[in-house]
PDBQT receptor file of N, H, CA, C and O in Angstrom, charges set to zero:
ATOM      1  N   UNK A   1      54.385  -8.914  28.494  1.00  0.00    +0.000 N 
ATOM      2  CA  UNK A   1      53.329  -9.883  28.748  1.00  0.00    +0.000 C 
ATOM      3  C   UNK A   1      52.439  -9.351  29.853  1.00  0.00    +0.000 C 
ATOM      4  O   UNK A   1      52.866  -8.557  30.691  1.00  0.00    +0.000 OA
ATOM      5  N   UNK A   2      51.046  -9.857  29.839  1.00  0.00    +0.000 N 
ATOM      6  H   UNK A   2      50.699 -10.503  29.159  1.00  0.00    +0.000 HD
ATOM      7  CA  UNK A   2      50.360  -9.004  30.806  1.00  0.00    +0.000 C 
ATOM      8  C   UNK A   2      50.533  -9.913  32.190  1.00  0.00    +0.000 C 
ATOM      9  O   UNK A   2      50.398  -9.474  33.332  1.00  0.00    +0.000 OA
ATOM     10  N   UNK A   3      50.772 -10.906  31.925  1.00  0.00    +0.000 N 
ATOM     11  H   UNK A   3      50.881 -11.263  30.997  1.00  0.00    +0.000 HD
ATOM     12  CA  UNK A   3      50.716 -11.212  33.565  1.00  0.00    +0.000 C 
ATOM     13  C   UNK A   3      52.463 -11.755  34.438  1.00  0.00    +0.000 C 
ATOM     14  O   UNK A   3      52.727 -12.317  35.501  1.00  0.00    +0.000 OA
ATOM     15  N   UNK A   4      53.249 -11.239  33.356  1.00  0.00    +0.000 N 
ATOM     16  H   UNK A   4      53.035 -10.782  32.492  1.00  0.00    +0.000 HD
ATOM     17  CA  UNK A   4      54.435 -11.218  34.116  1.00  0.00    +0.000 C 
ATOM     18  C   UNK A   4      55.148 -10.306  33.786  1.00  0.00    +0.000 C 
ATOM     19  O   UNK A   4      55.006  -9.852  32.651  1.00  0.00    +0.000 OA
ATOM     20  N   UNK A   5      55.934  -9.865  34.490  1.00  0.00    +0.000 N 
ATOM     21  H   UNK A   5      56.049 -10.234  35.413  1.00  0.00    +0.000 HD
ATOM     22  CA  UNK A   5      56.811  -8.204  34.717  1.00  0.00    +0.000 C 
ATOM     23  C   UNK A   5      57.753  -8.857  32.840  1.00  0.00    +0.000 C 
ATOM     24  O   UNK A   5      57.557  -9.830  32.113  1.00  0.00    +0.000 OA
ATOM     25  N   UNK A   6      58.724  -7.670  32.782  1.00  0.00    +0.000 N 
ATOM     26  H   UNK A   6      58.883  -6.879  33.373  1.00  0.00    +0.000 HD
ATOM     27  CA  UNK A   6      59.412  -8.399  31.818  1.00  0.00    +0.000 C 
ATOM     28  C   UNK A   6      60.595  -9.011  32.184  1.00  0.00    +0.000 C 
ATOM     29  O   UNK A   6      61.160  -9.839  31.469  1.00  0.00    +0.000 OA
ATOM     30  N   UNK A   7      61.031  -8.618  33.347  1.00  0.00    +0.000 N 
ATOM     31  H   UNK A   7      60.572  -7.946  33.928  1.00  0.00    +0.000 HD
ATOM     32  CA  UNK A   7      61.864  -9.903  33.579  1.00  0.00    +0.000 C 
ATOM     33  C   UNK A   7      61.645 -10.806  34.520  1.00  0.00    +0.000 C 
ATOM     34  O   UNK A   7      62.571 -11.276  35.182  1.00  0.00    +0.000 OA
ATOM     35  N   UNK A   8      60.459 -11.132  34.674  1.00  0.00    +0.000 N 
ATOM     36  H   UNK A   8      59.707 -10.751  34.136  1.00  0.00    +0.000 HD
ATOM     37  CA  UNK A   8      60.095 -11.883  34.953  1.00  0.00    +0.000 C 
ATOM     38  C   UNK A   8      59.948 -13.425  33.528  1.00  0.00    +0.000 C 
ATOM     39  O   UNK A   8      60.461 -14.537  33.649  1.00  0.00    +0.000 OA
ATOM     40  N   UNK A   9      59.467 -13.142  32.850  1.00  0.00    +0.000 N 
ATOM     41  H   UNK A   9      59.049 -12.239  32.752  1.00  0.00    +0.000 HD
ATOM     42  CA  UNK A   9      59.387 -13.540  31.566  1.00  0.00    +0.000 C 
ATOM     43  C   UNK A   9      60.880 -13.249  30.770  1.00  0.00    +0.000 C 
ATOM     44  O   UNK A   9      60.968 -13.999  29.798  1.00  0.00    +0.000 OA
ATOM     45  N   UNK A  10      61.856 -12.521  30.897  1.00  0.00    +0.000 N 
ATOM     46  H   UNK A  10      61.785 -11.912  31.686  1.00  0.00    +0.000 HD
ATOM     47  CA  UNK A  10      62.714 -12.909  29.922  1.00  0.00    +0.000 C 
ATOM     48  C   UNK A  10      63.350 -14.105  30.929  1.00  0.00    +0.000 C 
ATOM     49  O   UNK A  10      63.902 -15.009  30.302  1.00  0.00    +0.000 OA
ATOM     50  N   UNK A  11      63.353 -14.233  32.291  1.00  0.00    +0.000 N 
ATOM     51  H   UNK A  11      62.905 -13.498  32.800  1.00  0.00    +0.000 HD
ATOM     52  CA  UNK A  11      63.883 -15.248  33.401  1.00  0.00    +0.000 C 
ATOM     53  C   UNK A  11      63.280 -16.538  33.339  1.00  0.00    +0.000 C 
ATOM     54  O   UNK A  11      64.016 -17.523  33.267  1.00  0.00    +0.000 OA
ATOM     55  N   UNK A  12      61.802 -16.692  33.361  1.00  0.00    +0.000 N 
ATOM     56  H   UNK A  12      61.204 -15.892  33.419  1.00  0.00    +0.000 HD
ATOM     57  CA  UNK A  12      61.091 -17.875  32.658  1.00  0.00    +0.000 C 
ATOM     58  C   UNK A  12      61.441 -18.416  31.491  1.00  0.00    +0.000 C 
ATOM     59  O   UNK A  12      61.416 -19.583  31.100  1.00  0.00    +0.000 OA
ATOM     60  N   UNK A  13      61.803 -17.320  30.933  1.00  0.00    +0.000 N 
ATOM     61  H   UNK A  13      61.823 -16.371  31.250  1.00  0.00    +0.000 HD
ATOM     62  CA  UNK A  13      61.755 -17.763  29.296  1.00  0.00    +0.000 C 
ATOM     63  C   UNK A  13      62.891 -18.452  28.914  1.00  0.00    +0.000 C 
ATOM     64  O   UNK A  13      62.807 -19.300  28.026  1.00  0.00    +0.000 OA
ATOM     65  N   UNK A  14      64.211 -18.146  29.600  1.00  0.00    +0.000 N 
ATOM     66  H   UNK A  14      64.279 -17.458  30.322  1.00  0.00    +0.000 HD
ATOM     67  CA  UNK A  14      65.762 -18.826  29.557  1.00  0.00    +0.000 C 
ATOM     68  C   UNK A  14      65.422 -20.127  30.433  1.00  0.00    +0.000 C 
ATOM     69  O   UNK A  14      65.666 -21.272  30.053  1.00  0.00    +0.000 OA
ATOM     70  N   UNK A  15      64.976 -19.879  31.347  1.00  0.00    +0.000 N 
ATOM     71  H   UNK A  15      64.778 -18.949  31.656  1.00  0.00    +0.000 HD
ATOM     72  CA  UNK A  15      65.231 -21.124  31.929  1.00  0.00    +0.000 C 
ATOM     73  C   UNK A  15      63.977 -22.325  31.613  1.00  0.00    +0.000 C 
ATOM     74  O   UNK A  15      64.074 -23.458  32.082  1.00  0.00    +0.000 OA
ATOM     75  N   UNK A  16      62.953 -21.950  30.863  1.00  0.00    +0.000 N 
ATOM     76  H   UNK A  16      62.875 -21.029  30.481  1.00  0.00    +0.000 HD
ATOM     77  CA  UNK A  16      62.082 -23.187  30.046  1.00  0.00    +0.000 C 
ATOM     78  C   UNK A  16      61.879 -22.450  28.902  1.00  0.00    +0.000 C 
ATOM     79  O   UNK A  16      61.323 -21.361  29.042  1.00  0.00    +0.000 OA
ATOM     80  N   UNK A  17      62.347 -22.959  27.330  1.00  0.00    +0.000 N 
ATOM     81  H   UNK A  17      62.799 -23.844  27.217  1.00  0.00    +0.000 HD
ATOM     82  CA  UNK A  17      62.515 -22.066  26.229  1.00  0.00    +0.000 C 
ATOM     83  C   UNK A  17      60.925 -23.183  26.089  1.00  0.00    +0.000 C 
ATOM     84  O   UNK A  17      60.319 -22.739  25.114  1.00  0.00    +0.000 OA
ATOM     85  N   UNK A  18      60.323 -24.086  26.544  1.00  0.00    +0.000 N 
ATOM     86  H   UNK A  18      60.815 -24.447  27.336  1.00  0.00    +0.000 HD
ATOM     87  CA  UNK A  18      59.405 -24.419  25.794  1.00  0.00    +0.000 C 
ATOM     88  C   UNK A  18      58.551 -23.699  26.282  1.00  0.00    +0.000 C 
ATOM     89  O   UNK A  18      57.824 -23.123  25.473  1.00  0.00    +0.000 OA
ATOM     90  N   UNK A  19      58.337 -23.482  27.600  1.00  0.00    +0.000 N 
ATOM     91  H   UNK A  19      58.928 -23.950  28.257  1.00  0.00    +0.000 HD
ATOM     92  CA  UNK A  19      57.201 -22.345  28.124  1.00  0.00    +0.000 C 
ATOM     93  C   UNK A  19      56.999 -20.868  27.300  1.00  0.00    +0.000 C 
ATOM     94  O   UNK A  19      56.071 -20.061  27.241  1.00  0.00    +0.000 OA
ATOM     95  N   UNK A  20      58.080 -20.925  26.817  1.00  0.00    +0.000 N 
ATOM     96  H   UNK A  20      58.834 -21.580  26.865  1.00  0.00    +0.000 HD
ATOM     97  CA  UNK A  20      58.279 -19.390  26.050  1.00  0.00    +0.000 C 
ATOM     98  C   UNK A  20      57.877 -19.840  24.347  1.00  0.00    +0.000 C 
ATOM     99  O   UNK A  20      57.526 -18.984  23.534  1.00  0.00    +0.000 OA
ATOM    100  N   UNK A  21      57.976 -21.035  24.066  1.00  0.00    +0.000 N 
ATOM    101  H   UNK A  21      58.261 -21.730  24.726  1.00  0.00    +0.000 HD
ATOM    102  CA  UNK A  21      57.288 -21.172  23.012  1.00  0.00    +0.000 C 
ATOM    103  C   UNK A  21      56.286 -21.198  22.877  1.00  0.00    +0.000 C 
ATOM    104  O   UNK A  21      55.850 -20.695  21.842  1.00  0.00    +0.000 OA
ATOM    105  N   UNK A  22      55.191 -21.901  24.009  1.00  0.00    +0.000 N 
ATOM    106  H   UNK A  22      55.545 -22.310  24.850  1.00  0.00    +0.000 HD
ATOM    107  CA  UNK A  22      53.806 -21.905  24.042  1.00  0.00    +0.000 C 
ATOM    108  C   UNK A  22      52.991 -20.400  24.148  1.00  0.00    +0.000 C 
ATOM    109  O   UNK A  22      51.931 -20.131  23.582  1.00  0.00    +0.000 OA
ATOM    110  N   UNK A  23      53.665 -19.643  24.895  1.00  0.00    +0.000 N 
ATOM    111  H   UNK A  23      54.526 -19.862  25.354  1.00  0.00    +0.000 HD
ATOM    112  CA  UNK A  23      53.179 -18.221  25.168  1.00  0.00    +0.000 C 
ATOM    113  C   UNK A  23      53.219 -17.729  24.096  1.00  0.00    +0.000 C 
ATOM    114  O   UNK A  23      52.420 -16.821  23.866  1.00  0.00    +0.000 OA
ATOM    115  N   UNK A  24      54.002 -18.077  23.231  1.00  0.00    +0.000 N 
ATOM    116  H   UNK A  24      54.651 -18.814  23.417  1.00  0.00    +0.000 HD
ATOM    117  CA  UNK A  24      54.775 -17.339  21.585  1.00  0.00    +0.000 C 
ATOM    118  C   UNK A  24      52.937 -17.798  21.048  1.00  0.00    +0.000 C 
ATOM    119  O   UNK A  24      52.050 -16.992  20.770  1.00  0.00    +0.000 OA
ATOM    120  N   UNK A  25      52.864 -18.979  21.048  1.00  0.00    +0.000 N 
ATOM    121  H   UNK A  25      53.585 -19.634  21.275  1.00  0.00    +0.000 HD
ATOM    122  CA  UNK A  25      51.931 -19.380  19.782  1.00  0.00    +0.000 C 
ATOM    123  C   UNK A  25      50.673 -19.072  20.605  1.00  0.00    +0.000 C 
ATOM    124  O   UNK A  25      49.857 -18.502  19.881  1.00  0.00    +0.000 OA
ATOM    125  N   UNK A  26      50.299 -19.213  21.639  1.00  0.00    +0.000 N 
ATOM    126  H   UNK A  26      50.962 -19.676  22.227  1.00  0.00    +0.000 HD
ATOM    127  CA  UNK A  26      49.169 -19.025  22.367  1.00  0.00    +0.000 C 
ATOM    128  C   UNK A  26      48.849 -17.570  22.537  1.00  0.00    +0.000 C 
ATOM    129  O   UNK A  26      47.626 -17.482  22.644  1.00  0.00    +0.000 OA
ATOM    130  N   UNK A  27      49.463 -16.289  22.615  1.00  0.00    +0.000 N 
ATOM    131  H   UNK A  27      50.456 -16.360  22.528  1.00  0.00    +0.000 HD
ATOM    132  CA  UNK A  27      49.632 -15.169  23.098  1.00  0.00    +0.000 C 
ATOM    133  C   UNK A  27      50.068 -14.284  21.872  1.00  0.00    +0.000 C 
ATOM    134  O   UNK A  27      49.574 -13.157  21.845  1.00  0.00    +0.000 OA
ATOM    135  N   UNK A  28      50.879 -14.616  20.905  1.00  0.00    +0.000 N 
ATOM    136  H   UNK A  28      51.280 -15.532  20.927  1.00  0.00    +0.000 HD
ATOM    137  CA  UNK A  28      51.203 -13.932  19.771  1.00  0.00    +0.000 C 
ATOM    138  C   UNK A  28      52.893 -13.631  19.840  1.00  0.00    +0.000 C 
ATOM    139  O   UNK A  28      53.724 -13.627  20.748  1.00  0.00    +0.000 OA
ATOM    140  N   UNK A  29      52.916 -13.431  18.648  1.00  0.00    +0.000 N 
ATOM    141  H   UNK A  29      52.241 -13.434  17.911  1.00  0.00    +0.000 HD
ATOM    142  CA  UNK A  29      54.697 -13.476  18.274  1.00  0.00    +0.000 C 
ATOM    143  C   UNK A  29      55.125 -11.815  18.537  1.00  0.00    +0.000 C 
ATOM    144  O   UNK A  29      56.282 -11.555  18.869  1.00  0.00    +0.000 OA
ATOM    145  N   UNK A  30      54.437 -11.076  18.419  1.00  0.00    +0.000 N 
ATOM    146  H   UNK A  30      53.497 -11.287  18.149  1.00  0.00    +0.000 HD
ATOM    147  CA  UNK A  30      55.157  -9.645  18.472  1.00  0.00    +0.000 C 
ATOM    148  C   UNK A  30      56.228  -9.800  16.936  1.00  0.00    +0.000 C 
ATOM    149  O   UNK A  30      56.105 -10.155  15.764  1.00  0.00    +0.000 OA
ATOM    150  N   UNK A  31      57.047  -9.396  17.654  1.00  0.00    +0.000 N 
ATOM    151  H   UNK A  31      57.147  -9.108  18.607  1.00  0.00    +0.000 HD
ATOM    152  CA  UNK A  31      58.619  -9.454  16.573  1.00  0.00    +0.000 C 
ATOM    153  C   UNK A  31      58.796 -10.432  16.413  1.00  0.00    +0.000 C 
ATOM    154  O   UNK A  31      59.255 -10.687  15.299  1.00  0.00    +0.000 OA
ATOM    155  N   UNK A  32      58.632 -11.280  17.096  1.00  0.00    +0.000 N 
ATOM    156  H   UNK A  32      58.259 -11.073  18.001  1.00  0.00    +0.000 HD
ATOM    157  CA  UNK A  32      59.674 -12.714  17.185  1.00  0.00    +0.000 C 
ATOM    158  C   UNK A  32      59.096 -13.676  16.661  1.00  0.00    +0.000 C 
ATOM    159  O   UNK A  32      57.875 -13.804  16.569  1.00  0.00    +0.000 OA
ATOM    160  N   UNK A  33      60.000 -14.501  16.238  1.00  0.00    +0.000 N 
ATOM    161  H   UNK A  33      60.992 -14.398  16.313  1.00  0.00    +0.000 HD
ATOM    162  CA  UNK A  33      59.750 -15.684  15.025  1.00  0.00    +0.000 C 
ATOM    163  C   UNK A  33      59.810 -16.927  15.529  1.00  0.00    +0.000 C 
ATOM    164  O   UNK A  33      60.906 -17.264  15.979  1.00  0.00    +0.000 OA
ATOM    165  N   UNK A  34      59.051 -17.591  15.569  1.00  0.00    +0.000 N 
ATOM    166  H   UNK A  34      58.161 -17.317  15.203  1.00  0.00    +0.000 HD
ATOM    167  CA  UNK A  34      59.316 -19.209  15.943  1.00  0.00    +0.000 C 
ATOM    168  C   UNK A  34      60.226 -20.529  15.511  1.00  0.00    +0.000 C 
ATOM    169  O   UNK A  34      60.171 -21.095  14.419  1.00  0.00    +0.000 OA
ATOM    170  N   UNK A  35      60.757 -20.749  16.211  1.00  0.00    +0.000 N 
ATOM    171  H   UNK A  35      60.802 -20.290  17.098  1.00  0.00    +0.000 HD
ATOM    172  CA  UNK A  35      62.414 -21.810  15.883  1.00  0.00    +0.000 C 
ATOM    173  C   UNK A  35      61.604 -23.183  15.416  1.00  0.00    +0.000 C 
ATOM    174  O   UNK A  35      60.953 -23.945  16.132  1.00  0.00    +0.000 OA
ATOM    175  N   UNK A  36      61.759 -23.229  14.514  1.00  0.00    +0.000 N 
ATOM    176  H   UNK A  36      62.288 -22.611  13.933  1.00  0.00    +0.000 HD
ATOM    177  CA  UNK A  36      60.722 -24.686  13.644  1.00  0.00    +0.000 C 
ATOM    178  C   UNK A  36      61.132 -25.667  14.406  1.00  0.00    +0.000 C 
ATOM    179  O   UNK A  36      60.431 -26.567  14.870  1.00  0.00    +0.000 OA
ATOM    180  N   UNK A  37      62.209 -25.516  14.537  1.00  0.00    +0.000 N 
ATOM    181  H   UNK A  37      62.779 -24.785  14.160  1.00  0.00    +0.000 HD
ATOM    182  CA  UNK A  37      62.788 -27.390  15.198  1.00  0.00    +0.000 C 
ATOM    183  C   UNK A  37      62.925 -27.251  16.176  1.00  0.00    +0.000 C 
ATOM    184  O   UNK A  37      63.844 -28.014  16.469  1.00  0.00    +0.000 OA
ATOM    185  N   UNK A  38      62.537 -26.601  17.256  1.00  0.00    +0.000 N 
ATOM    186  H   UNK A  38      61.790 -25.981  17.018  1.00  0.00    +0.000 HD
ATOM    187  CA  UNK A  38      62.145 -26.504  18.503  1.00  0.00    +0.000 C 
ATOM    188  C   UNK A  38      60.627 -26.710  18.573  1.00  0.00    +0.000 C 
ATOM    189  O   UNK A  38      60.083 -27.075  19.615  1.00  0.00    +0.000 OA
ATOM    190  N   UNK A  39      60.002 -26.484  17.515  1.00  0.00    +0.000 N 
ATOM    191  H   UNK A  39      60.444 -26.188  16.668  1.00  0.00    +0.000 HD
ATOM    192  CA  UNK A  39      58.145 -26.192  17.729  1.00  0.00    +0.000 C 
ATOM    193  C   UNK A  39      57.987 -27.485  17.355  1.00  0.00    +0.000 C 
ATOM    194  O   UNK A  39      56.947 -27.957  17.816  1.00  0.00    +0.000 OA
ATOM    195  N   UNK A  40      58.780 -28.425  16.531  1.00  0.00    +0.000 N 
ATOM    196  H   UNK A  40      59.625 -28.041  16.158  1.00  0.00    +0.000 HD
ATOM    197  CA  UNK A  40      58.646 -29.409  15.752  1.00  0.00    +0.000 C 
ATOM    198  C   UNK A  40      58.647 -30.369  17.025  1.00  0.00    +0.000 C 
ATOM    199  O   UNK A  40      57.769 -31.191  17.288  1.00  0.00    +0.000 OA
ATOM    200  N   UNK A  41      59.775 -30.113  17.750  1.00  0.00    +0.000 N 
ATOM    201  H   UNK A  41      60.488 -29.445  17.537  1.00  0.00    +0.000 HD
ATOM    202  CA  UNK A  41      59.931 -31.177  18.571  1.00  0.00    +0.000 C 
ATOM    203  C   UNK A  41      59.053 -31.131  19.834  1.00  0.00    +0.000 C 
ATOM    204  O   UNK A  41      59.067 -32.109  20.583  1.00  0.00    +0.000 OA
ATOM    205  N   UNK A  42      58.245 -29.996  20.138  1.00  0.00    +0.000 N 
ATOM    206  H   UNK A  42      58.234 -29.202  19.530  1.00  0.00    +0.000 HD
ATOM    207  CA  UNK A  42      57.837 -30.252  21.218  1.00  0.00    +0.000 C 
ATOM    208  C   UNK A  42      56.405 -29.560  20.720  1.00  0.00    +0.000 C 
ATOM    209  O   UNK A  42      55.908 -28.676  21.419  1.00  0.00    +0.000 OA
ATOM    210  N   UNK A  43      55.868 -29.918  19.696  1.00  0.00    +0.000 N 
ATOM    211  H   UNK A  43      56.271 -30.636  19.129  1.00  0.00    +0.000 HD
ATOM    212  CA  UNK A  43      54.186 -29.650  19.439  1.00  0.00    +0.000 C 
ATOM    213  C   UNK A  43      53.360 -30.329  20.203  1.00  0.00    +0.000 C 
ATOM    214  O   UNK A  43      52.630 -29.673  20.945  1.00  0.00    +0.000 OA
ATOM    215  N   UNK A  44      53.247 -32.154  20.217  1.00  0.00    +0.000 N 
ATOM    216  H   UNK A  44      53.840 -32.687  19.614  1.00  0.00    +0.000 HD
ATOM    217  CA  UNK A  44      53.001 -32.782  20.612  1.00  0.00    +0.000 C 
ATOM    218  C   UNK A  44      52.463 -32.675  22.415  1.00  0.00    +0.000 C 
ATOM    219  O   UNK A  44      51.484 -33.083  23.041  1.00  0.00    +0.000 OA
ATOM    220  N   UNK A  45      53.292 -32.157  22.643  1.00  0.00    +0.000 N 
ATOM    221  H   UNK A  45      54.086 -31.825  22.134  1.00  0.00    +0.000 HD
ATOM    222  CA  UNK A  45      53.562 -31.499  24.186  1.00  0.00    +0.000 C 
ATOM    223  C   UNK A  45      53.150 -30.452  24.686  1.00  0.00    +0.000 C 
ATOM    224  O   UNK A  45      53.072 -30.191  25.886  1.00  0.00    +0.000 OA
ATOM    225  N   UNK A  46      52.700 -29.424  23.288  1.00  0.00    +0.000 N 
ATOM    226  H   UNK A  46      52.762 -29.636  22.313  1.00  0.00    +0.000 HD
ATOM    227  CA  UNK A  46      52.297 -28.266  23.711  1.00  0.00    +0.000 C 
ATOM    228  C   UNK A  46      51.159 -27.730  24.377  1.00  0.00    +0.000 C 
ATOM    229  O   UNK A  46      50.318 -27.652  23.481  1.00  0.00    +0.000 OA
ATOM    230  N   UNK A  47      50.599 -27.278  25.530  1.00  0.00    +0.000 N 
ATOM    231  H   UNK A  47      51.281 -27.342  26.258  1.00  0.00    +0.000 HD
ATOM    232  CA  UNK A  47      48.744 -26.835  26.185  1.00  0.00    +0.000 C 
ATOM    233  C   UNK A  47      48.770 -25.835  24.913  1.00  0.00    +0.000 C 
ATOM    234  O   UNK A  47      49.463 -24.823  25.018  1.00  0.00    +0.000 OA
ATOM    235  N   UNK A  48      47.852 -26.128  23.385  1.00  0.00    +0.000 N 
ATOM    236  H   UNK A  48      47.289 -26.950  23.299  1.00  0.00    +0.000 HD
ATOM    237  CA  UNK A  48      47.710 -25.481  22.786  1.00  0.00    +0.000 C 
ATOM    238  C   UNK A  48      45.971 -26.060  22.088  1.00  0.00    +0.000 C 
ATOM    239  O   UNK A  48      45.601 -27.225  22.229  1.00  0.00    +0.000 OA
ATOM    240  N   UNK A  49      45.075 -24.942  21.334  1.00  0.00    +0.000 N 
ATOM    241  H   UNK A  49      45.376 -23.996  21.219  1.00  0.00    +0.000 HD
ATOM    242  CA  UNK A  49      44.301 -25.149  20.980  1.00  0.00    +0.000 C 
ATOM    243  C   UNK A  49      44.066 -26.316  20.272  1.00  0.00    +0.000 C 
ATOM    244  O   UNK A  49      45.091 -26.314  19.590  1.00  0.00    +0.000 OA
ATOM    245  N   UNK A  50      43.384 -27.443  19.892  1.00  0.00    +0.000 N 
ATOM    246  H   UNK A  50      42.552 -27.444  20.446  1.00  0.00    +0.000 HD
ATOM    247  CA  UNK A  50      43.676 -28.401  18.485  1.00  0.00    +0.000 C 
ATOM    248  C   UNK A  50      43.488 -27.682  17.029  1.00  0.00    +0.000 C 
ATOM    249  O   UNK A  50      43.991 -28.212  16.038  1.00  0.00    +0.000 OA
ATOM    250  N   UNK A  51      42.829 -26.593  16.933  1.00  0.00    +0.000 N 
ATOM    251  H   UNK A  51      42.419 -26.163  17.738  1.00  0.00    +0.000 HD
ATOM    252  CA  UNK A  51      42.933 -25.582  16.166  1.00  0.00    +0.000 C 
ATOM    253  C   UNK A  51      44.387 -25.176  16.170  1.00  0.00    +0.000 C 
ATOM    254  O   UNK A  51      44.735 -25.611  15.072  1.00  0.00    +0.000 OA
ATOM    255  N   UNK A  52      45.174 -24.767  16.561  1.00  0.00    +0.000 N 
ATOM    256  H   UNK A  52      44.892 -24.414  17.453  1.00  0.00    +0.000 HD
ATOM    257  CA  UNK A  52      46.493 -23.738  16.382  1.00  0.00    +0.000 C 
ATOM    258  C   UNK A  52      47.645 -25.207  15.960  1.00  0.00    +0.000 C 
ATOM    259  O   UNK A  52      48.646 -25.233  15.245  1.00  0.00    +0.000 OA
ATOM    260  N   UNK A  53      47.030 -26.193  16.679  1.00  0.00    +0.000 N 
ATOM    261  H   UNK A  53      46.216 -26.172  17.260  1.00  0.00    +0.000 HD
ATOM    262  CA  UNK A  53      48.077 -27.684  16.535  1.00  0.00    +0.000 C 
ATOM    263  C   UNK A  53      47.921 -27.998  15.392  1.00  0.00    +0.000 C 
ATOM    264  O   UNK A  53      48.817 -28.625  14.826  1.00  0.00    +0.000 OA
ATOM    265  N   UNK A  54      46.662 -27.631  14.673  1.00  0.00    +0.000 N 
ATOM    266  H   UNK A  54      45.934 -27.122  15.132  1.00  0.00    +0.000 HD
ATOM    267  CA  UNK A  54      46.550 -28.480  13.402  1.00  0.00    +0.000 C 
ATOM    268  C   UNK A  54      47.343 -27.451  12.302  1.00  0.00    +0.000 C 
ATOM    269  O   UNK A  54      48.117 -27.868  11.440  1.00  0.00    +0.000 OA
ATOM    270  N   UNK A  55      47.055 -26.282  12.473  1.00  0.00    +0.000 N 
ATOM    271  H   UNK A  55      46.426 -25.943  13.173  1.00  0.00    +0.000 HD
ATOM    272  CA  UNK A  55      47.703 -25.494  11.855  1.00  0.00    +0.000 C 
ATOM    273  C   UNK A  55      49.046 -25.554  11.759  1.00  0.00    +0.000 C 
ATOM    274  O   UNK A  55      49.530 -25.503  10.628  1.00  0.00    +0.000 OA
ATOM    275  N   UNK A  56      49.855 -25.664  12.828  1.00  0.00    +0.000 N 
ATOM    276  H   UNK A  56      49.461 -25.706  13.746  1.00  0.00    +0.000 HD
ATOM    277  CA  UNK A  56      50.922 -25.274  12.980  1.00  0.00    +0.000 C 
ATOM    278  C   UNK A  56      51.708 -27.042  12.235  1.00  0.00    +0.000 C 
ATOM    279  O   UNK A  56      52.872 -27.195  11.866  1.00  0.00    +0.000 OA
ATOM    280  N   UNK A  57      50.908 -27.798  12.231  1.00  0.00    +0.000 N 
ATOM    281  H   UNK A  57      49.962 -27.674  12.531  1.00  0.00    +0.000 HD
ATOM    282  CA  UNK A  57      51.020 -29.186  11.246  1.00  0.00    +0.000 C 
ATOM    283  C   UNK A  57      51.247 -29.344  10.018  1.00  0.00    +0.000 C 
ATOM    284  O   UNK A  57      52.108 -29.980   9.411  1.00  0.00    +0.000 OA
ATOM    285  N   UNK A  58      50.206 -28.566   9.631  1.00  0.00    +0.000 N 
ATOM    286  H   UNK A  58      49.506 -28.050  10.124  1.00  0.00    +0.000 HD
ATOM    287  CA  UNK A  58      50.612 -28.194   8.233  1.00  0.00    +0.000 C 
ATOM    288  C   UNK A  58      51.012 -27.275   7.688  1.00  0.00    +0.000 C 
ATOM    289  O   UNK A  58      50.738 -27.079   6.504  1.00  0.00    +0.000 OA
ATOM    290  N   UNK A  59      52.160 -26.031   8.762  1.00  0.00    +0.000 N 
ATOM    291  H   UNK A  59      52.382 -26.190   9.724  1.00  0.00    +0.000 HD
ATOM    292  CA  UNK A  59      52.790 -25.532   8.070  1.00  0.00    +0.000 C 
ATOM    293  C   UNK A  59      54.115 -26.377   8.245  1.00  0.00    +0.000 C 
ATOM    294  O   UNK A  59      55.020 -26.208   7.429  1.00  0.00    +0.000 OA
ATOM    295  N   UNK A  60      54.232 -27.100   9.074  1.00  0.00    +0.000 N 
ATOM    296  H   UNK A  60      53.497 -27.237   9.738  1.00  0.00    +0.000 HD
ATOM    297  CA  UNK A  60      55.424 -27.887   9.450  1.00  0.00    +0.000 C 
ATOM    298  C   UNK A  60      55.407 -28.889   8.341  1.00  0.00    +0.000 C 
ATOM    299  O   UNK A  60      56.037 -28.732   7.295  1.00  0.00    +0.000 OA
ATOM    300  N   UNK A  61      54.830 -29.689   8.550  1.00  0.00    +0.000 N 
ATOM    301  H   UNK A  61      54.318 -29.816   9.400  1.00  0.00    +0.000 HD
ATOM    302  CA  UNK A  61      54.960 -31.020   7.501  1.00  0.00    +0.000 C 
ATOM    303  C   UNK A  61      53.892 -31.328   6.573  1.00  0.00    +0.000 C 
ATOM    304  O   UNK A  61      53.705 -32.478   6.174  1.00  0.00    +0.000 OA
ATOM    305  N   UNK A  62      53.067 -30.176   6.156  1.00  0.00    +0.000 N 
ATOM    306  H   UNK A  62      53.218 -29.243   6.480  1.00  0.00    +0.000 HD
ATOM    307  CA  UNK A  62      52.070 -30.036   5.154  1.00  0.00    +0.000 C 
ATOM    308  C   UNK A  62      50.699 -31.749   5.421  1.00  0.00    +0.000 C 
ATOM    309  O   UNK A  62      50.127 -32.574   4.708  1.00  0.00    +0.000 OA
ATOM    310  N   UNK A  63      50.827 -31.379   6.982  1.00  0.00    +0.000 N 
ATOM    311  H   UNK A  63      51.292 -30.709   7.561  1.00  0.00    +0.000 HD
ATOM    312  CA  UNK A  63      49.629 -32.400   7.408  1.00  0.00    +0.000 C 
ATOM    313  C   UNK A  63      47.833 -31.478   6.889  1.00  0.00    +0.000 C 
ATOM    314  O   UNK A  63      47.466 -30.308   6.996  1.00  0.00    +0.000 OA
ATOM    315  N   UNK A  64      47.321 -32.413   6.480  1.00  0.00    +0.000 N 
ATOM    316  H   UNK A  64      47.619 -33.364   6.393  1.00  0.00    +0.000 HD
ATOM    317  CA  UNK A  64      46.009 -31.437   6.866  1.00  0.00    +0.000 C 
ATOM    318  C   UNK A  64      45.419 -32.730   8.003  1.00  0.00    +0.000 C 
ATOM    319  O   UNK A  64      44.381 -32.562   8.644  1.00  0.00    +0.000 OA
TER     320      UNK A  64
């Protein structure tokens, strides 16, 4: 990540897995895959575009 060392961020990332989800969808996945029922439960909650929210809606529960 560019603005934190990497363990800095794998240390963030254990200790708030939702902070590490938002960076996931805001910043890009690399390798890594997003845990649906973790994204499910805390979309609502997420500092994310309303663009990327709406999306990520209807791949979840086929909202448009």
């Amino acid at each position: 990540m560019w603005d934190y060392t990497d363990h800095q961020a794998r240390k963030q990332a254990a200790a708030d897995p939702v902070w590490h989800l938002e960076r996931l969808v805001n910043y890009g996945l690399g390798r890594e895959k997003l845990d649906a029922k973790l994204l499910a439960e805390h979309l609502p909650t997420l500092n994310i575009s309303a663009e990327r929210r709406a999306f990520l809606e209807l791949l979840l529960w086929d909202k448009s």
